[in-house]
LOZAKE-675806 format. One record per residue (C-alpha): residue in three letters; chain; x, y, z. Coordinates in steps of 0.05 Angstrom, whole numbers, plus 5000, padded with zeros to 4 digits. Layout:
N
+---------+--------+------+------+------+
: residuo : cadena :   xx :   yy :   zz :
+---------+--------+------+------+------+
:     Ala :      A :    X :    Y :    Z :
...
+---------+--------+------+------+------+
END
This chain:
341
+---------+--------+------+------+------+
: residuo : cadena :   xx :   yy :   zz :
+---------+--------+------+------+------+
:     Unk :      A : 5000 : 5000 : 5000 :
:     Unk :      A : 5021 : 5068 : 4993 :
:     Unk :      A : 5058 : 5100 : 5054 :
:     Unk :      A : 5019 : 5164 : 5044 :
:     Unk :      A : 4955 : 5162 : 5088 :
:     Unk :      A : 4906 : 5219 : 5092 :
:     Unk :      A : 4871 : 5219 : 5153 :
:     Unk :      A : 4801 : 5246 : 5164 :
:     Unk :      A : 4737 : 5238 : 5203 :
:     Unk :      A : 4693 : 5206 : 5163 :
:     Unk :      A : 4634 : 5233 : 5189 :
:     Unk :      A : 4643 : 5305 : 5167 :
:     Unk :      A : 4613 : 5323 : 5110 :
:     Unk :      A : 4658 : 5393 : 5094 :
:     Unk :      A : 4685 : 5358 : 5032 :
:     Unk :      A : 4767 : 5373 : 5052 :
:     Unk :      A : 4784 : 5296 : 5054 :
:     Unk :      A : 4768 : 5288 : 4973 :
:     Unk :      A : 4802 : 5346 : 4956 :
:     Unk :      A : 4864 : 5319 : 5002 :
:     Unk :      A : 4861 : 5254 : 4964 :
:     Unk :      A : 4866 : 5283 : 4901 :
:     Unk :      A : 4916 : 5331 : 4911 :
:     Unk :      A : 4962 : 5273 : 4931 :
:     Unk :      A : 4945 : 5240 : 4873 :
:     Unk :      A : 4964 : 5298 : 4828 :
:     Unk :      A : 5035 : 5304 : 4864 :
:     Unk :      A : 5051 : 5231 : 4865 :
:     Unk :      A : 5018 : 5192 : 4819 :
:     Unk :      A : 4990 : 5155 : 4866 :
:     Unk :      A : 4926 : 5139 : 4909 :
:     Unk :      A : 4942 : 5152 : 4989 :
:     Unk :      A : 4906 : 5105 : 5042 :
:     Unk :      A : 4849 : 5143 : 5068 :
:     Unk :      A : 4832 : 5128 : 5136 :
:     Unk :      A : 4786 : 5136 : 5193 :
:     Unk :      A : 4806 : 5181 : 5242 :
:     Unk :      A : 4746 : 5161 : 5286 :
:     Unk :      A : 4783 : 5092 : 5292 :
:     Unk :      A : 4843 : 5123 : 5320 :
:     Unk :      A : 4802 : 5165 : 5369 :
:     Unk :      A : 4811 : 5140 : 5439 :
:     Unk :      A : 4765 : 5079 : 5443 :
:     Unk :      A : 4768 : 5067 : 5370 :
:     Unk :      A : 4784 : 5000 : 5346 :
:     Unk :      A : 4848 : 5026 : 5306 :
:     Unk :      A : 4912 : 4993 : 5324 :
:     Unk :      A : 4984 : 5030 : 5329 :
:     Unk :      A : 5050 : 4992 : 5325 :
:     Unk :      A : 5120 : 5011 : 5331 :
:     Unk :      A : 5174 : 4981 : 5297 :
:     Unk :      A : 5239 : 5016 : 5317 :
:     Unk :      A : 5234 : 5085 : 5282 :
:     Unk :      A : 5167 : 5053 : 5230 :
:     Unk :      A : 5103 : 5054 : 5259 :
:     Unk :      A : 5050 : 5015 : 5234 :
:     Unk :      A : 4970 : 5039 : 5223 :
:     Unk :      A : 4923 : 4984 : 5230 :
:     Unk :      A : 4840 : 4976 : 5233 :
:     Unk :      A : 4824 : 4902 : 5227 :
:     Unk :      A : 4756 : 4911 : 5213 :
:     Unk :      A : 4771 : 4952 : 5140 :
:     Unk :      A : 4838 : 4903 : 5129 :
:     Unk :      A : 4876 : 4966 : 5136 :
:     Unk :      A : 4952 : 4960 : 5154 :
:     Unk :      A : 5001 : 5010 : 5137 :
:     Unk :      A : 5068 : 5028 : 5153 :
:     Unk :      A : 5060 : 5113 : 5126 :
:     Unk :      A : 5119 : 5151 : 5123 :
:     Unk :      A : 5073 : 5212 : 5109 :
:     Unk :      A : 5011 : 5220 : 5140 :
:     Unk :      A : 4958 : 5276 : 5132 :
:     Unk :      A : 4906 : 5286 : 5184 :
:     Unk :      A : 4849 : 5342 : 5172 :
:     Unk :      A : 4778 : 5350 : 5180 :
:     Unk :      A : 4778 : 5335 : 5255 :
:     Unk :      A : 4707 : 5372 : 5284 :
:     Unk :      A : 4724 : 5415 : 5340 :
:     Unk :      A : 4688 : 5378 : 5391 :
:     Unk :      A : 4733 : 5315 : 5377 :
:     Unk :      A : 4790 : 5328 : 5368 :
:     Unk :      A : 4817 : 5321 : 5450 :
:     Unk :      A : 4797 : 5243 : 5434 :
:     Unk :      A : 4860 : 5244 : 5389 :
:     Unk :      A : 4910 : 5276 : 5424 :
:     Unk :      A : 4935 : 5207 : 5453 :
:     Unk :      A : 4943 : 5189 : 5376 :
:     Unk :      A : 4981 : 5250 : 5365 :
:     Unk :      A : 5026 : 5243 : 5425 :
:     Unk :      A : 5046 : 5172 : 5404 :
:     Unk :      A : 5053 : 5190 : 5325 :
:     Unk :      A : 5085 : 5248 : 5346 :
:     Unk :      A : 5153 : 5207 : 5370 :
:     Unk :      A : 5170 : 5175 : 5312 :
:     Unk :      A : 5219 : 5215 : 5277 :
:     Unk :      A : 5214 : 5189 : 5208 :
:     Unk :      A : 5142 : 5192 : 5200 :
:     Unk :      A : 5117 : 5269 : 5165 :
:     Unk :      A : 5063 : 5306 : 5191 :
:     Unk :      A : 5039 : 5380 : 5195 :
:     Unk :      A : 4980 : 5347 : 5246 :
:     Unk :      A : 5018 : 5319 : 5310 :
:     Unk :      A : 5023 : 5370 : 5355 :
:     Unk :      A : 4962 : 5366 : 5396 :
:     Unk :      A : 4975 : 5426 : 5443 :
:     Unk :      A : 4964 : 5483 : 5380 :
:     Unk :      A : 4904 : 5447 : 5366 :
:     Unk :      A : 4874 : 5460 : 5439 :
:     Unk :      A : 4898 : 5532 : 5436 :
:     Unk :      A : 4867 : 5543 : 5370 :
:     Unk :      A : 4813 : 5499 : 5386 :
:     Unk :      A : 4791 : 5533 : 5457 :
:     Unk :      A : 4783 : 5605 : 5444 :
:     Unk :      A : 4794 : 5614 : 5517 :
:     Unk :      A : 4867 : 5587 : 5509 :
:     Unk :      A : 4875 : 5626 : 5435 :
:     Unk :      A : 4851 : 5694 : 5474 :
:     Unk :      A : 4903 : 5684 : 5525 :
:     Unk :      A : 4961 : 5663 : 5470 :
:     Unk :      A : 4938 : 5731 : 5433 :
:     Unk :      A : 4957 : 5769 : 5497 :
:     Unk :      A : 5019 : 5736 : 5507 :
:     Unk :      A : 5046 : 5750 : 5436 :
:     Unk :      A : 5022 : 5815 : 5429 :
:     Unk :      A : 4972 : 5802 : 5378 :
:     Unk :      A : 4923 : 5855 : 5362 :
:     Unk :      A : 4847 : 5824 : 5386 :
:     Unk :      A : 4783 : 5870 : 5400 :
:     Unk :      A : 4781 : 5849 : 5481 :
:     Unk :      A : 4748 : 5796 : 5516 :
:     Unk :      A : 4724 : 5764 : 5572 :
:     Unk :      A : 4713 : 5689 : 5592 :
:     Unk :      A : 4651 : 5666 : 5628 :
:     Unk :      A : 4640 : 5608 : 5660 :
:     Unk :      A : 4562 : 5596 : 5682 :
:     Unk :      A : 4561 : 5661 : 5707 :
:     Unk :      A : 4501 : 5692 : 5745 :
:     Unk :      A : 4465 : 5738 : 5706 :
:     Unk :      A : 4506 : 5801 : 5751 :
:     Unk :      A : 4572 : 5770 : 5732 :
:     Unk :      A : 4555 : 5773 : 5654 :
:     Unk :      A : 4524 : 5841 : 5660 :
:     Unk :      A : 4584 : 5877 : 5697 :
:     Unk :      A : 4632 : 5840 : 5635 :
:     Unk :      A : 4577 : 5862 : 5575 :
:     Unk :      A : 4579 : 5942 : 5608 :
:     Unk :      A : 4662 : 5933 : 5618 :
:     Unk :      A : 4668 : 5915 : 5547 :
:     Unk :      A : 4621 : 5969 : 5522 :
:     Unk :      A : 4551 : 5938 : 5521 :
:     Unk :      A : 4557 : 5921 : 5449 :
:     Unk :      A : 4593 : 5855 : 5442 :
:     Unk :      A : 4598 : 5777 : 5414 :
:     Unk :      A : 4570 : 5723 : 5467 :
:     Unk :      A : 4604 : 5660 : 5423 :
:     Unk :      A : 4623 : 5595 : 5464 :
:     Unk :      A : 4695 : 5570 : 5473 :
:     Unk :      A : 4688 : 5513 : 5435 :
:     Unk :      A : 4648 : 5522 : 5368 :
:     Unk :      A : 4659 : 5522 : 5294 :
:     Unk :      A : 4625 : 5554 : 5229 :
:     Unk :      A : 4591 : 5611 : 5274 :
:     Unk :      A : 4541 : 5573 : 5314 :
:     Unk :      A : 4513 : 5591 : 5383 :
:     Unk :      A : 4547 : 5663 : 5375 :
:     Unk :      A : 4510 : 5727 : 5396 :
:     Unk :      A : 4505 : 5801 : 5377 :
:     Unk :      A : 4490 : 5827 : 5445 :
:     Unk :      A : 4477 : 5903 : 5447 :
:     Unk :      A : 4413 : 5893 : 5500 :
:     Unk :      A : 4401 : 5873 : 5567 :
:     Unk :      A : 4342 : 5831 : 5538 :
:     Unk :      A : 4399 : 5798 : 5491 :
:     Unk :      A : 4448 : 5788 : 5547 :
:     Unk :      A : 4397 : 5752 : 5588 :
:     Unk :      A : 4375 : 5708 : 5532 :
:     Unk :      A : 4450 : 5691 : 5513 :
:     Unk :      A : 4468 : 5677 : 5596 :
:     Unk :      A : 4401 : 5627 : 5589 :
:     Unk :      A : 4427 : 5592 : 5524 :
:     Unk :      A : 4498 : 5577 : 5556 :
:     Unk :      A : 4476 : 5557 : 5621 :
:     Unk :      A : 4445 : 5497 : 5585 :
:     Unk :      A : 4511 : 5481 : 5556 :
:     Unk :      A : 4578 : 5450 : 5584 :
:     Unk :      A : 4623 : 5498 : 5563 :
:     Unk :      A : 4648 : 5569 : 5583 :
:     Unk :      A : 4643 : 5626 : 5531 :
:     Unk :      A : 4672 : 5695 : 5515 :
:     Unk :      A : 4639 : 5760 : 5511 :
:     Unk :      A : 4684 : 5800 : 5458 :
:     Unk :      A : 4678 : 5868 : 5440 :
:     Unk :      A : 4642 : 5892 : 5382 :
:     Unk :      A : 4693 : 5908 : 5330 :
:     Unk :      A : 4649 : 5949 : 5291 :
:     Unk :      A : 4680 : 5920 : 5227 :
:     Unk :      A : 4629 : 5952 : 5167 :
:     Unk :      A : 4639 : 5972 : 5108 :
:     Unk :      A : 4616 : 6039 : 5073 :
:     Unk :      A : 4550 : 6006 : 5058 :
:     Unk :      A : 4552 : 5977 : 5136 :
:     Unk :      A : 4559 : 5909 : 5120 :
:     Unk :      A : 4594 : 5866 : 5161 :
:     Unk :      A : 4652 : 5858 : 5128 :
:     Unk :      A : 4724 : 5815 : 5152 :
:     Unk :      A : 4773 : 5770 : 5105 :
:     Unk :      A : 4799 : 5704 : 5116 :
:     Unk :      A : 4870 : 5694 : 5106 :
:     Unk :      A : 4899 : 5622 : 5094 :
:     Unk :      A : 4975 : 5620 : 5122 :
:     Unk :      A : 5025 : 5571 : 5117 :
:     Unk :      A : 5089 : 5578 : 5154 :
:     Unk :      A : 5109 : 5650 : 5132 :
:     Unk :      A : 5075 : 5645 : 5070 :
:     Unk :      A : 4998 : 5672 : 5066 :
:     Unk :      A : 4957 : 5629 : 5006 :
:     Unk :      A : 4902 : 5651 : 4997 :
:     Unk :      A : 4850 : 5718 : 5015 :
:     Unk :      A : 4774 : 5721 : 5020 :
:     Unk :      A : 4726 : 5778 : 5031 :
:     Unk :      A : 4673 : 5757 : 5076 :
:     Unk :      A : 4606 : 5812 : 5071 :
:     Unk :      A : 4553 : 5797 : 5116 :
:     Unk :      A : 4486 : 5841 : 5101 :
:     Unk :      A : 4450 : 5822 : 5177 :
:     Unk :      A : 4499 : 5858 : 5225 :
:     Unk :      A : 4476 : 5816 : 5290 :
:     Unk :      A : 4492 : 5751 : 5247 :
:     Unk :      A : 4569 : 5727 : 5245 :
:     Unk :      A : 4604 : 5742 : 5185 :
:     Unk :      A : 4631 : 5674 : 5157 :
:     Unk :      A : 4597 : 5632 : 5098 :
:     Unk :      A : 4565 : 5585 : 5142 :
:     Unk :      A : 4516 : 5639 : 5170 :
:     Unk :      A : 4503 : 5667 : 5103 :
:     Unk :      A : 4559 : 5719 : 5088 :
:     Unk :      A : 4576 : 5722 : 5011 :
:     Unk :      A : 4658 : 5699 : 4993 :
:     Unk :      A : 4696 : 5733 : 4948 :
:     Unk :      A : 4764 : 5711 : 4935 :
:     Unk :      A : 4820 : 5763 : 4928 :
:     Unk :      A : 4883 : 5764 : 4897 :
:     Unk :      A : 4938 : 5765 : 4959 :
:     Unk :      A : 4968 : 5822 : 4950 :
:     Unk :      A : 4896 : 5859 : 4959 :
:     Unk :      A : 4910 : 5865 : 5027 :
:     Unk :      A : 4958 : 5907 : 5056 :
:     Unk :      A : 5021 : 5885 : 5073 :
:     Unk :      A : 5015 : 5896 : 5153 :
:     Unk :      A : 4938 : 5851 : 5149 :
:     Unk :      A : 4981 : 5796 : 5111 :
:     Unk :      A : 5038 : 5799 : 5163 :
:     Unk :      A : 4989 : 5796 : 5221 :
:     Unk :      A : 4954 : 5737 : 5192 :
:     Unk :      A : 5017 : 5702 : 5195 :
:     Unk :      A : 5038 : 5728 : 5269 :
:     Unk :      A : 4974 : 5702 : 5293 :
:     Unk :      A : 4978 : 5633 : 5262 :
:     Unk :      A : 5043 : 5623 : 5290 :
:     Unk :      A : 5027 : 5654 : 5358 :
:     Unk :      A : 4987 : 5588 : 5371 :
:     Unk :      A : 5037 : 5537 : 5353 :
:     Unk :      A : 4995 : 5527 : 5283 :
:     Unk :      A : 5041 : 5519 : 5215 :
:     Unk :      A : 4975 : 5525 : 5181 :
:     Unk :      A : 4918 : 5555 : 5189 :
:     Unk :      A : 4856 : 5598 : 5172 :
:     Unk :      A : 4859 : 5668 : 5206 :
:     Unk :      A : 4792 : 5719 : 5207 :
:     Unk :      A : 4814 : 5783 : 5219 :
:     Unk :      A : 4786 : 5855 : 5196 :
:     Unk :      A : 4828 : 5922 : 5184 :
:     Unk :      A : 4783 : 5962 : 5235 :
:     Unk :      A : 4832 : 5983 : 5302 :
:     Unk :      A : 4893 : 5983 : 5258 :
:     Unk :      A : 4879 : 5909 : 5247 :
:     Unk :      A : 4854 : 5853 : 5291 :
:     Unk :      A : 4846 : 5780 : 5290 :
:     Unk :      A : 4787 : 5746 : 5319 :
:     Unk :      A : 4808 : 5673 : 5309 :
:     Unk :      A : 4848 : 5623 : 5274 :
:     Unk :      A : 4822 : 5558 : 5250 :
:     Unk :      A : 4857 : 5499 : 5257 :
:     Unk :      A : 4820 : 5464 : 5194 :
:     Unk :      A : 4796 : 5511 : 5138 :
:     Unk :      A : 4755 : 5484 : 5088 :
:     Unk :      A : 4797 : 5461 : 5023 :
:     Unk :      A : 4743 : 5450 : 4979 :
:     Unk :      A : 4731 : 5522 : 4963 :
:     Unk :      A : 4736 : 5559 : 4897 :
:     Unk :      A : 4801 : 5563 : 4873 :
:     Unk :      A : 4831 : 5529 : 4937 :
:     Unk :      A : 4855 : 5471 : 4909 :
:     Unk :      A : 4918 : 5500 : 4876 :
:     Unk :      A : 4927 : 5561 : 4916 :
:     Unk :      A : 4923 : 5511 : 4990 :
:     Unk :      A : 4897 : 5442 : 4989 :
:     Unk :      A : 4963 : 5418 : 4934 :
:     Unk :      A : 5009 : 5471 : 4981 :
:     Unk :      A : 4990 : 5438 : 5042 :
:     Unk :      A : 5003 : 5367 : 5015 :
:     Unk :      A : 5079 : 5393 : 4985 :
:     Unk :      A : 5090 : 5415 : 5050 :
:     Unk :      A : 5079 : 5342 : 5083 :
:     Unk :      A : 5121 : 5319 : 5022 :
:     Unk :      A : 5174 : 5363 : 5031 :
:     Unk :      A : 5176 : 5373 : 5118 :
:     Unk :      A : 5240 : 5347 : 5147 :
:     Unk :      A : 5232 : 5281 : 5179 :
:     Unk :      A : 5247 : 5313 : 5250 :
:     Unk :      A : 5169 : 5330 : 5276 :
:     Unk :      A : 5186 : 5401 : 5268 :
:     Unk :      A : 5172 : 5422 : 5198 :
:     Unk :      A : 5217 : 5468 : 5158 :
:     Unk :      A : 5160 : 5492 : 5102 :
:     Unk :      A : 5171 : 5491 : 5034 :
:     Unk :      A : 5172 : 5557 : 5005 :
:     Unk :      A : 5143 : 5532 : 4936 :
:     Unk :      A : 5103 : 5586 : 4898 :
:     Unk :      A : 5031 : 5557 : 4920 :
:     Unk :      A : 5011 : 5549 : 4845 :
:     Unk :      A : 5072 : 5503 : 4819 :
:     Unk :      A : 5071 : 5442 : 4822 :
:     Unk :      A : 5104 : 5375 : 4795 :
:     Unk :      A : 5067 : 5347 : 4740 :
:     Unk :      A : 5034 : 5275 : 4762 :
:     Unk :      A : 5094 : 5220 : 4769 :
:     Unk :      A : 4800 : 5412 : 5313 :
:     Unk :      A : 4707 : 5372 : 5445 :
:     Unk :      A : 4766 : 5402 : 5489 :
:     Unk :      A : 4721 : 5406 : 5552 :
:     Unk :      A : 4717 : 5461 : 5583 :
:     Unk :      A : 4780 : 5461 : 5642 :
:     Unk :      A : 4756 : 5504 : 5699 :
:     Unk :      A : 4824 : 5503 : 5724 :
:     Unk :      A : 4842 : 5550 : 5671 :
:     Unk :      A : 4866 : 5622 : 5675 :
:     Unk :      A : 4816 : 5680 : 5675 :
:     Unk :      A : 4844 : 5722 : 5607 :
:     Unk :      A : 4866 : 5793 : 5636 :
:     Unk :      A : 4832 : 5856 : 5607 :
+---------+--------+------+------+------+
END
């Protein structure tokens, strides 16, 4: 079998793990093993075996058995991906085995927006402010919403695509939103309102796909319904930019941010407004996007290709459209820092 396995959980349906598969075709001629992840998540009947510096991949049930000297692992939902971070810890030591997806603790930071807040701070990067709630009473939340200007983002710490987020400029909004959480079992952030519209006042942020020091690829999110969040999976319309639309400071705090949390890829949202700031970086952007194939999804896989065998990756700094003709639920830790304001 071929010792390049792409890793996904099959029971997302974002599309990335085709697009994966066939980008690895395109580079090497050849099929990778597609696997699982859900049989590698703790509990999963997915076996790993060592064999001095080889390790093998095996699920019994689908006569799997590999032996991958690269191995691509993507399309992990947030809310599973602390059930392979045992996986990752064990891949992880093997020093001949490639992998931009091994390093479990950037995927918590990213993952956790508690944690990501927190790295932001450390590293100086530019974030509208925020602070981290954890059932609160309904006095807790309303002394945070006036500190933080009573116009602000209610969006829990772990989450993807925009759901259960907030526009909270009431107190008959803030009530609702301290109702909704306390049914979850999570913490979440109250975030200041970056006021991020354009002349028209639309909504309006980009998302900017980095890897290592290289930015791939720039979309223009616009988002007509200003209390809705302003990504396409809550309706905002995509528009895909050449990179050097943005300025070169966005670009360079795109990057900053990514590798602020320990990420060597990632998707960062981030708007111009307050001399630039980030809201988030994703671990898993979506690859099958228009035009993302060339400009990330065959990037990313040249970069497994390409990574020094040592677990930490040197990045290729291949032009994102050449290429060779064919031959991240974390729960919640209560033990966790409150983020300063």
């Amino acid at each position: 079998m071929s010792e390049i396995a792409v890793m996904t959980d099959h029971g997302s349906t974002e599309g990335s793990s085709a697009e994966l598969v066939r980008a690895v075709q395109l580079v090497t001629g050849t099929a990778p093993t597609v696997l699982d992840a859900r049989d590698f998540y703790d509990g999963g009947e997915g076996h790993v075996r060592t064999h001095g510096s080889r390790v093998s991949l095996e699920v019994p049930s689908a006569g799997v058995s590999i032996q991958p000297s690269v191995l691509i692992v993507y399309e992990i939902p947030p809310a599973d991906r602390h059930r392979l971070r045992r996986f990752q810890v064990v891949m992880a030591g093997h020093g001949r085995l490639r992998s931009l997806g091994l390093d479990a603790q950037p995927w918590r930071t990213a993952t956790d927006k508690h944690l990501m807040v927190a790295r932001f701070l450390d590293h100086g990067v530019r974030q509208m402010e925020s602070r981290f709630l954890d059932r609160p009473t309904y006095t807790q939340a309303l002394a945070a919403f006036e500190h933080l200007g009573a116009d602000v983002w209610a969006r829990p710490a772990i989450g993807f695509g925009g759901r259960d987020v907030h526009h909270i400029d009431s107190l008959d909004r803030l009530r609702t939103a301290v109702d909704f959480y306390a049914g979850t079992d999570c913490g979440w952030l109250l975030t200041r309102d970056a006021r991020n519209f354009d002349p028209h006042g639309r909504r309006h942020q980009y998302r900017v796909v980095v890897l290592g020091d290289q930015v791939l690829r720039v979309c223009e999110h616009i988002q007509d319904n200003p209390d809705v969040p302003c990504n396409e999976a809550q309706g905002a319309v995509s528009t895909v930019l050449p990179v050097d639309a943005l300025p070169r400071e966005l670009l360079d705090l795109a990057i900053t941010a990514t590798a602020a949390v320990g990420l060597p890829f990632g998707g960062v949202d981030l708007v111009p407004h307050h001399g630039g700031v980030v809201f988030e970086v994703n671990v898993h952007p979506v690859l099958d996007v228009p035009g993302g194939f060339d400009t990330v999804t065959v990037p990313y896989v040249l970069a497994h290709l390409e990574a020094d065998h040592d677990p930490t990756i040197t990045l290729s700094r291949r032009r994102p459209t050449e290429h060779p003709h064919p031959a991240e639920q974390i729960r919640c830790d209560p033990g966790q820092p409150e983020i300063p304001t």
